[in-house]
C-alpha positions as a Python dict, from the first residue, in 0.01 Angstrom:
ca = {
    (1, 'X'): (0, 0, 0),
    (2, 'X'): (-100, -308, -240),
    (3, 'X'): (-47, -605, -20),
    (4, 'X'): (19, -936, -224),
    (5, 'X'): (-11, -1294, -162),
    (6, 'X'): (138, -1557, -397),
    (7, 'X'): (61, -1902, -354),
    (8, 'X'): (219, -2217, -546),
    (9, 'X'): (125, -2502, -516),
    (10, 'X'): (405, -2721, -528),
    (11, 'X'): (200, -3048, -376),
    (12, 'X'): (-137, -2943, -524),
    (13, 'X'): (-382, -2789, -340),
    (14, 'X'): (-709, -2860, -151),
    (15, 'X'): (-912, -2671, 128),
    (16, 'X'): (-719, -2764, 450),
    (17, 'X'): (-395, -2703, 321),
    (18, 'X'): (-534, -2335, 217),
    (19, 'X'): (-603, -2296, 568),
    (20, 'X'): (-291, -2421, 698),
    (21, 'X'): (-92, -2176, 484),
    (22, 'X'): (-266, -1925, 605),
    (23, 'X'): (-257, -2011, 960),
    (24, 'X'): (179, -2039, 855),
    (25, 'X'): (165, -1692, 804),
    (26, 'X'): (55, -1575, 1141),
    (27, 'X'): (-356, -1596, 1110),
    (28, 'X'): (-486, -1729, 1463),
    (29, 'X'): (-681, -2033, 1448),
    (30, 'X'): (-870, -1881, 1756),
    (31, 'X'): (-933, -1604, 1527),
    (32, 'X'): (-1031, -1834, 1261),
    (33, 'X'): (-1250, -2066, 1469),
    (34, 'X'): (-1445, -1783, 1603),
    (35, 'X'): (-1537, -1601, 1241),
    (36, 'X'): (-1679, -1949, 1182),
    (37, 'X'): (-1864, -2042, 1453),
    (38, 'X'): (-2191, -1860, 1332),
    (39, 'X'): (-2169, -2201, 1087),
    (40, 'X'): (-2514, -2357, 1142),
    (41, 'X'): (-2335, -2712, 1130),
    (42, 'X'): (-2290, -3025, 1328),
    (43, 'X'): (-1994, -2971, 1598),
    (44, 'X'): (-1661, -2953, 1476),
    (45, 'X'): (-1287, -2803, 1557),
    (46, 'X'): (-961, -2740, 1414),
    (47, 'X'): (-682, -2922, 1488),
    (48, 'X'): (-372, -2742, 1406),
    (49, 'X'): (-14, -2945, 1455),
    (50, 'X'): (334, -2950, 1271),
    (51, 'X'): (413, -3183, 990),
    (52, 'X'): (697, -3199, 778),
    (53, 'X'): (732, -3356, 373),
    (54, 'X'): (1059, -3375, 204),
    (55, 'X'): (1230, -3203, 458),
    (56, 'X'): (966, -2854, 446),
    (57, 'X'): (835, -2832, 759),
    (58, 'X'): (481, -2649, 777),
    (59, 'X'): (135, -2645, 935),
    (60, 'X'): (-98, -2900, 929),
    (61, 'X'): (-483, -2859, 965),
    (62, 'X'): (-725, -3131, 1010),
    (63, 'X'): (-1147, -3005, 1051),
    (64, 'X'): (-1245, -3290, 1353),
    (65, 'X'): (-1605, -3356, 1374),
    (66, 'X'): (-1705, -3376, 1739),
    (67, 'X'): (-2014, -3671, 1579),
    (68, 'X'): (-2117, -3794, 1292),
    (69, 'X'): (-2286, -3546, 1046),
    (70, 'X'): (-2660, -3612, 1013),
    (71, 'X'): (-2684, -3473, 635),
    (72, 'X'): (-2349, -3498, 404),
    (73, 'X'): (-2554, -3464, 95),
    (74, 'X'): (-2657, -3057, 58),
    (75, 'X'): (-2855, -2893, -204),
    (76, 'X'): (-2678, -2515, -332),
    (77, 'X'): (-2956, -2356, -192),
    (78, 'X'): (-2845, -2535, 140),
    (79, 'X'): (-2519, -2436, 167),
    (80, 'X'): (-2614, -2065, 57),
    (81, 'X'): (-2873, -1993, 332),
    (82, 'X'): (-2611, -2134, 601),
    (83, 'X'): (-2351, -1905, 491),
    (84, 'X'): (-2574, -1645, 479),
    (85, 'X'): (-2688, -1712, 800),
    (86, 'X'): (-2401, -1689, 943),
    (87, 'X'): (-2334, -1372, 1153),
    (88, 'X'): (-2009, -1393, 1262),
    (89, 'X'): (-1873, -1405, 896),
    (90, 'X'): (-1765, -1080, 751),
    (91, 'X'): (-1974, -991, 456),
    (92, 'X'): (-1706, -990, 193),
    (93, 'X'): (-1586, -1333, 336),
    (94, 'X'): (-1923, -1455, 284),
    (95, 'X'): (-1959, -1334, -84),
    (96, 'X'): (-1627, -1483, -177),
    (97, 'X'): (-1765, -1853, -26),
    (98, 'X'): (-2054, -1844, -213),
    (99, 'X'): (-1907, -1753, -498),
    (100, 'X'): (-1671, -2055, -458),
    (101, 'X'): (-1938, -2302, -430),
    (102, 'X'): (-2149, -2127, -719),
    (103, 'X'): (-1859, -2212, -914),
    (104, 'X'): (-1826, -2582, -821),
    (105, 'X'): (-2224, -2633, -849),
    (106, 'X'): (-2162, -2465, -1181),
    (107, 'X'): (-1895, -2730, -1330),
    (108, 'X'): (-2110, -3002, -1163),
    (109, 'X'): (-2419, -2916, -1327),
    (110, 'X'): (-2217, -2923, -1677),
    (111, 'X'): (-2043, -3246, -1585),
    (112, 'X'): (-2356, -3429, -1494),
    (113, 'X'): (-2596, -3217, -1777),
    (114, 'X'): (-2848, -3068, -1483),
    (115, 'X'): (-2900, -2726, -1350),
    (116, 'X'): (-2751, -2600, -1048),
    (117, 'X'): (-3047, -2613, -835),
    (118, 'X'): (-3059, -2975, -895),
    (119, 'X'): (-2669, -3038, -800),
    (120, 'X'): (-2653, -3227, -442),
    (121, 'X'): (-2296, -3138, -308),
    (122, 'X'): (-2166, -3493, -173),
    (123, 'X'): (-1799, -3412, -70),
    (124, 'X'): (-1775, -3104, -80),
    (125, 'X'): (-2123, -3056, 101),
    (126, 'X'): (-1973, -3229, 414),
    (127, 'X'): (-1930, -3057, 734),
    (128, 'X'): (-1526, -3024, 672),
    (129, 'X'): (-1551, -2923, 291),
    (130, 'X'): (-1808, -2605, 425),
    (131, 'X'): (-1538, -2492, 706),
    (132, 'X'): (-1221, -2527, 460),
    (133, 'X'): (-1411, -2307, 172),
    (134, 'X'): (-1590, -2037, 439),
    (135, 'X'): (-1221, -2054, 640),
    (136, 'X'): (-1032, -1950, 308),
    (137, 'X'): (-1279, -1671, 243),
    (138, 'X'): (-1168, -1562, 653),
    (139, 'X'): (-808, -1649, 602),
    (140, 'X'): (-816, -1365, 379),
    (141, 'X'): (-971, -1167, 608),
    (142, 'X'): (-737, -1183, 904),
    (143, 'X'): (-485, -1158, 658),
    (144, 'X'): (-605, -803, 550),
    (145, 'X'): (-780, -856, 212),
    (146, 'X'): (-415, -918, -17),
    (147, 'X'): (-480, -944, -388),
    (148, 'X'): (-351, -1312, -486),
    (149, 'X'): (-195, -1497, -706),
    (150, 'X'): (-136, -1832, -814),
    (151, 'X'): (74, -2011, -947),
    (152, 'X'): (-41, -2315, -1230),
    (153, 'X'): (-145, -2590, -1039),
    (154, 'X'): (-54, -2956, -1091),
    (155, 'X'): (-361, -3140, -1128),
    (156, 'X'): (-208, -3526, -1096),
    (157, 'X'): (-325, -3885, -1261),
    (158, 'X'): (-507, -4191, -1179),
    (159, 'X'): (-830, -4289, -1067),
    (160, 'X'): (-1002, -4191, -728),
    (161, 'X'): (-1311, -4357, -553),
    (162, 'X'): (-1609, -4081, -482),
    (163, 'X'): (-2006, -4057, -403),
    (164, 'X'): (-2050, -4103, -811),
    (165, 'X'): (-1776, -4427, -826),
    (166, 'X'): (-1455, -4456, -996),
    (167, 'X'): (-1346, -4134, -1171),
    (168, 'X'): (-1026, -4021, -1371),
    (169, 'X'): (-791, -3753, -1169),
    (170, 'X'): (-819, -3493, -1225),
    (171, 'X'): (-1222, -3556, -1186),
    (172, 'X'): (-1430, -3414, -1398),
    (173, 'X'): (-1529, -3076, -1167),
    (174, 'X'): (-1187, -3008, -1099),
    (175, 'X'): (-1072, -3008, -1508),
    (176, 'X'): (-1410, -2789, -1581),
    (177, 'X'): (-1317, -2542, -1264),
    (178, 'X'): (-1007, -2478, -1427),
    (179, 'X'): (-1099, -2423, -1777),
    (180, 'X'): (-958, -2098, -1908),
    (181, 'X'): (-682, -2125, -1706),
    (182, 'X'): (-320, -2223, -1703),
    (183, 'X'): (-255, -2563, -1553),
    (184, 'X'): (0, -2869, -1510),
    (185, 'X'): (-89, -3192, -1628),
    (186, 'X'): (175, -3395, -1389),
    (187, 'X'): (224, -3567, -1096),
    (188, 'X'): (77, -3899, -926),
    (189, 'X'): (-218, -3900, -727),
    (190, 'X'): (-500, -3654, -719),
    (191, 'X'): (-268, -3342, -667),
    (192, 'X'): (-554, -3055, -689),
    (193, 'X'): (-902, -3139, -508),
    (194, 'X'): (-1194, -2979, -637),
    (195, 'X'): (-1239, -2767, -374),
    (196, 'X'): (-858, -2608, -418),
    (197, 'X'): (-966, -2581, -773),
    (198, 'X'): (-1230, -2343, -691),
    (199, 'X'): (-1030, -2141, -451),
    (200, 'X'): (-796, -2082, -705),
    (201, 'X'): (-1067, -2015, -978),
    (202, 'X'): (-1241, -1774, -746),
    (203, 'X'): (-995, -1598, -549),
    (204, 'X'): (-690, -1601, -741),
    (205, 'X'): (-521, -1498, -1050),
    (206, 'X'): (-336, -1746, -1225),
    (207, 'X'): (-8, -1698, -1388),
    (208, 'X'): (272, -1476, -1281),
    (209, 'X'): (288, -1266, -1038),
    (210, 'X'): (388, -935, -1002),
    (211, 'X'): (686, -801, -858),
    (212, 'X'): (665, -767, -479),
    (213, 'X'): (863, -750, -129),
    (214, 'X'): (814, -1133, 21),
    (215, 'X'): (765, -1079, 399),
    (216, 'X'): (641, -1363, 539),
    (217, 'X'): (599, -1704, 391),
    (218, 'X'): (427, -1985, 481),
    (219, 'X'): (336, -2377, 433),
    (220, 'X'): (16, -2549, 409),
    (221, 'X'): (71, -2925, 465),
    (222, 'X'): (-103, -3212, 328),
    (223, 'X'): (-248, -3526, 431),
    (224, 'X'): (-49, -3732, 154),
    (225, 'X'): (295, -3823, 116),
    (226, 'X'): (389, -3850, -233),
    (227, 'X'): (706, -3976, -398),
    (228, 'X'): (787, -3685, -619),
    (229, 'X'): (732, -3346, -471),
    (230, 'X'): (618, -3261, -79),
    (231, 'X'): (311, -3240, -59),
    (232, 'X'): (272, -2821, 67),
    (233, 'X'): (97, -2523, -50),
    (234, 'X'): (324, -2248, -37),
    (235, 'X'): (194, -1917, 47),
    (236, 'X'): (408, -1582, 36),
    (237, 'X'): (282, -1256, 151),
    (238, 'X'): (425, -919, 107),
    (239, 'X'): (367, -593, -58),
    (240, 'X'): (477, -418, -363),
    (241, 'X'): (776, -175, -340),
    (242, 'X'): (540, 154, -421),
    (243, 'X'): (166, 229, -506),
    (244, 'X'): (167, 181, -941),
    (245, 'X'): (61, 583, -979),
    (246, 'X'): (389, 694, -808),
    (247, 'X'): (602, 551, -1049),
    (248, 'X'): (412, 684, -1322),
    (249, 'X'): (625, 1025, -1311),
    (250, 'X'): (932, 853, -1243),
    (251, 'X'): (1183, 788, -1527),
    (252, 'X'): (1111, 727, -1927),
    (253, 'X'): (815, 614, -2114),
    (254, 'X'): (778, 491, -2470),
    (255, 'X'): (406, 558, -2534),
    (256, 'X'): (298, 356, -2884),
    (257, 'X'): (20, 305, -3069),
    (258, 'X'): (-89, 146, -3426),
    (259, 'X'): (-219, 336, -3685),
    (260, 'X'): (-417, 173, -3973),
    (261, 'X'): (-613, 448, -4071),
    (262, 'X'): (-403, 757, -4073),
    (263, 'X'): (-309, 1054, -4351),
    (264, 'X'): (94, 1116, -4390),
    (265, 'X'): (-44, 1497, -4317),
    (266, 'X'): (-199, 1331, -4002),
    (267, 'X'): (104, 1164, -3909),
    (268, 'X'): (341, 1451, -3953),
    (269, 'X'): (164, 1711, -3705),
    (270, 'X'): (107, 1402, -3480),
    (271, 'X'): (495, 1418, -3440),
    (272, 'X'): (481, 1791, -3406),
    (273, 'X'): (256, 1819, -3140),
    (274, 'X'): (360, 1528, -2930),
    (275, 'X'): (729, 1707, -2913),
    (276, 'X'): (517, 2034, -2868),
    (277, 'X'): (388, 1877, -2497),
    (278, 'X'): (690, 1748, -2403),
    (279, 'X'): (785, 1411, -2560),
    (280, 'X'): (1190, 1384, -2587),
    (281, 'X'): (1170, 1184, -2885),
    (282, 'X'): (900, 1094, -3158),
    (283, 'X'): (882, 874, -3449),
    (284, 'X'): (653, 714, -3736),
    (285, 'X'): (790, 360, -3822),
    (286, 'X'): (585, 108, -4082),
    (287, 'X'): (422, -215, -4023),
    (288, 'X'): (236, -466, -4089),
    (289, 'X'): (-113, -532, -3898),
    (290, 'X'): (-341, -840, -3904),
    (291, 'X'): (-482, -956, -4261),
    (292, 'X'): (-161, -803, -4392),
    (293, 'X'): (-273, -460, -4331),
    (294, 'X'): (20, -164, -4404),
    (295, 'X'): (-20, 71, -4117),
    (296, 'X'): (214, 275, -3901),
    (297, 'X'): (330, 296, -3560),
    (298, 'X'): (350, 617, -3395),
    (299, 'X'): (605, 634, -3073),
    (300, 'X'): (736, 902, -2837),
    (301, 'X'): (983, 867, -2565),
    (302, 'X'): (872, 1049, -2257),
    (303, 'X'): (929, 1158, -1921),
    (304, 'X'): (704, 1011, -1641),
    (305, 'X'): (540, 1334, -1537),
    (306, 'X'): (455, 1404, -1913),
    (307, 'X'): (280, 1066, -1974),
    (308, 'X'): (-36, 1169, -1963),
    (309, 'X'): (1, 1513, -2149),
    (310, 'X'): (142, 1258, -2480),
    (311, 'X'): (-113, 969, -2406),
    (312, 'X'): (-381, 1239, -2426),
    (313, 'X'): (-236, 1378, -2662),
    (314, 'X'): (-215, 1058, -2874),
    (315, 'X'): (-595, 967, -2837),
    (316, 'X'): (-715, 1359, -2886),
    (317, 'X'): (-532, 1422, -3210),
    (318, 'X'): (-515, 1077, -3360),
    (319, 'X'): (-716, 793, -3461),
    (320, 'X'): (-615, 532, -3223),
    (321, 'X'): (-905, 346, -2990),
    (322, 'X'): (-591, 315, -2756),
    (323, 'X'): (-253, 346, -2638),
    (324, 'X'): (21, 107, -2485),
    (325, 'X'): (334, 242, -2247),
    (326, 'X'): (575, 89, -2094),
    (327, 'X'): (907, 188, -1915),
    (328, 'X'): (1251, 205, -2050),
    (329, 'X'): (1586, 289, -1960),
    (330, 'X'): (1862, 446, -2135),
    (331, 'X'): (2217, 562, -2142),
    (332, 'X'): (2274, 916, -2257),
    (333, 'X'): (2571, 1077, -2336),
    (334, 'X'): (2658, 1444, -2181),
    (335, 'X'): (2533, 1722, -2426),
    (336, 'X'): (2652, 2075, -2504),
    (337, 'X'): (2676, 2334, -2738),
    (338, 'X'): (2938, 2520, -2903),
    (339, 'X'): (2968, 2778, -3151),
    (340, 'X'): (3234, 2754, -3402),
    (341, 'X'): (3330, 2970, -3721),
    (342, 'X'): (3291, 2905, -4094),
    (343, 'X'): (3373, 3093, -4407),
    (344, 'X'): (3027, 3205, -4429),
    (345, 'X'): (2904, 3217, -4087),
    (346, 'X'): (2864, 3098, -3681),
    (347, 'X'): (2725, 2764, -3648),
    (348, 'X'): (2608, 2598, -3313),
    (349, 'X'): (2709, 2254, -3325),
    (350, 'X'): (2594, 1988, -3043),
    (351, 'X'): (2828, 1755, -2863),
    (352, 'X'): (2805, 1449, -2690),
    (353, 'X'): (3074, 1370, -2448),
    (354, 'X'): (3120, 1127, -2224),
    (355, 'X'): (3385, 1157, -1916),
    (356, 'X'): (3468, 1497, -2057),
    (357, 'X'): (3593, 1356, -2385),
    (358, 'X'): (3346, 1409, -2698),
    (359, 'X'): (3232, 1123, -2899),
    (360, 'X'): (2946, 1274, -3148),
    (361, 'X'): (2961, 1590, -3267),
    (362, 'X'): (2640, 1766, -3507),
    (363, 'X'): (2662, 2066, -3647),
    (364, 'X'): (2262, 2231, -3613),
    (365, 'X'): (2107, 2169, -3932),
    (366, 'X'): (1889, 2523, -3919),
    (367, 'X'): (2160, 2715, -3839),
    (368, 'X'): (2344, 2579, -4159),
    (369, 'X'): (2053, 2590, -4393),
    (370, 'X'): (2029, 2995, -4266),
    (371, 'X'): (2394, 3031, -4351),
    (372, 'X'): (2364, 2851, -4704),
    (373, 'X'): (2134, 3030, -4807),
    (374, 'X'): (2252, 3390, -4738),
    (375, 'X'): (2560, 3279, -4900),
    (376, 'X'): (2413, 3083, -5193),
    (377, 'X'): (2631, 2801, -5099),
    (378, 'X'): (2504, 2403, -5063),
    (379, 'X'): (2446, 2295, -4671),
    (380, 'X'): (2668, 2025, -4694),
    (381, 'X'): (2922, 2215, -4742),
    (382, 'X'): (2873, 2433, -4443),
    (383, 'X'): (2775, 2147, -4248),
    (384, 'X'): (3130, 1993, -4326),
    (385, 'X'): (3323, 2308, -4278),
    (386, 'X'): (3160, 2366, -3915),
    (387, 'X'): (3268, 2023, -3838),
    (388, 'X'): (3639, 2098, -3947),
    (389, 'X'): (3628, 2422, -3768),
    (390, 'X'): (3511, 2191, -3436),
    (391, 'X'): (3855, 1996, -3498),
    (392, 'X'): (4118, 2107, -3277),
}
């Protein structure tokens, strides 16, 4: 079962409020304090509390150092061998933190035109920044490895004092973090910290999320209080309904492709075979590709446990690099057959009816071409006189 996790955040985001969220859910900061404690770092502790903004009421999380920290200022290399160091993190948790701060020495060697071994982390080097980034990477741990989401983050305005001076908000690391990706330019204040832009970077997808079953949710509160939204990290976990493969044989399929490059002979047994394997329904429609090239689309409409019999199908026969599907639904009439009498012969005709009374009515065009032509007569005319014979 694909468990999900979908965070928004509404307030922005930063490390602690990451943390809180997660503690919202249910993770124990015991738990959470103990993964860490393999940190080699001055002393420190979590201390976890209620808080409410705007009327949402969440979890809190401040990292208390115990003294002051001898070295704030850490090379890359620093920070890598103490994570790695660290026994009591699991091993994915510690991948996923150094991969986080890879990614902010990364946009801080571009901002300031150096290499990453020459980046000295100043913030987000401190004792607090190193337990919020290695706590996320155990949050999702205890939380039993979900694959996350994210929502666009706001990123705010203004100006903000750092180790480097003055700097614009977003600062410059948190804009180049989030390159690529969707974003909000709004709000007052510096909304999204650059360590919550490399969570999000790193450990999230951004954009919509799927559809999924919201079991728990929980909110990561802020230290700020600003005038326009609450300042909270919304987090909400669940699962989706049913593993992706099982509803791959459920219901109907249209399976498409382009076709730039293909003979009208091509085309036609295309069709032929991809009713041959199952398909309900299969078509060749015209359009136009890019640089105004004519080409053709080639469809079939398909029952889930026959999806892969077209699809291969499709890239065996034809010319395509690839295929797209997606599910449909339809509404289909009741169908039978009846036989019904002409001056020249039986002819099946097929029905649609719906609540017992018939709607559509066609007589079968092979069985009139047969009976035209052993009479010598045209098969529109049998094909009318079968539907006359069908009136009551």
């Amino acid at each position: 079962m694909r468990r999900i996790l979908y965070l928004e955040p509404v307030g922005g985001i930063a490390g602690d409020m990451f943390l809180a969220a997660g503690i919202d859910l249910g993770v124990s900061p015991d738990a959470l304090t103990q993964a860490l404690s393999g940190l080699n770092v001055p002393g420190w502790k979590l201390a976890v509390s209620r808080a409410v903004r705007h009327a949402i009421s969440g979890t809190h999380l401040d990292v208390v150092l115990d003294a002051k920290e001898a070295h704030p200022h850490r090379a890359y290399a620093d920070i890598r061998q103490l994570i790695e160091a660290a026994s009591t993190l699991p091993e994915r948790a510690k991948a996923r933190a150094l991969a986080v701060f890879r990614a902010i020495g990364e946009a801080e060697a571009k901002v300031h035109g150096v290499s990453i071994d020459d980046i000295h982390f100043h913030e987000v080097g401190a004792v607090d920044s190193i337990v919020d980034i290695c706590g996320a990477a155990v949050v999702l741990e205890l939380l039993g490895d979900p694959e996350v989401h994210a929502a666009p983050p706001p990123l705010g305005s203004g100006t903000i004092r750092v180790a480097h001076g003055q700097m614009p908000i977003p600062v410059p690391a948190t804009l180049e973090l989030l390159r690529d990706v969707p974003v909000r330019f709004e709000g007052v204040g510096e909304l999204t910290t650059p360590t919550g832009a490399a969570l999000l970077k790193v450990l999230t997808k951004i954009g919509h999320p799927p559809d999924f079953i919201v079991e728990k949710v929980g909110y990561g509160v802020g230290t700020k209080d600003f005038r326009d939204r609450p300042n909270v990290l919304r987090a909400s976990l669940g699962r989706m309904e049913a593993p992706v493969q099982a509803h791959a044989t459920e219901g109907l399929w249209v399976v498409e492709t382009n076709l730039d490059d293909a003979t009208p002979q091509l085309l036609g047994h295309l069709v032929e075979r991809l009713l041959e394997v199952g398909a309900k329904d299969a078509w060749v429609a015209p359009v136009v590709m890019k640089k105004g090239r004519p080409a053709h689309l080639l469809g079939a409409l398909v029952e889930g446990g026959l999806r892969e019999a077209v699809v291969d199908t499709v890239l065996r026969e034809s010319t395509s690099l690839g295929v797209r599907y997606h599910r449909v639904e339809r509404h289909a009439l009741e169908r039978d057959w009846v036989e019904v009498e002409t001056p020249w012969g039986r002819v099946r005709v097929k029905r649609g009816l719906r609540d017992g009374r018939v709607l559509n009515a066609h007589p079968e065009f092979d069985d009139c071409v047969r009976v035209a032509q052993a009479a010598g007569v045209p098969v529109k005319q049998v094909m009318a006189a079968a539907l006359a014979a069908l009136t009551p």
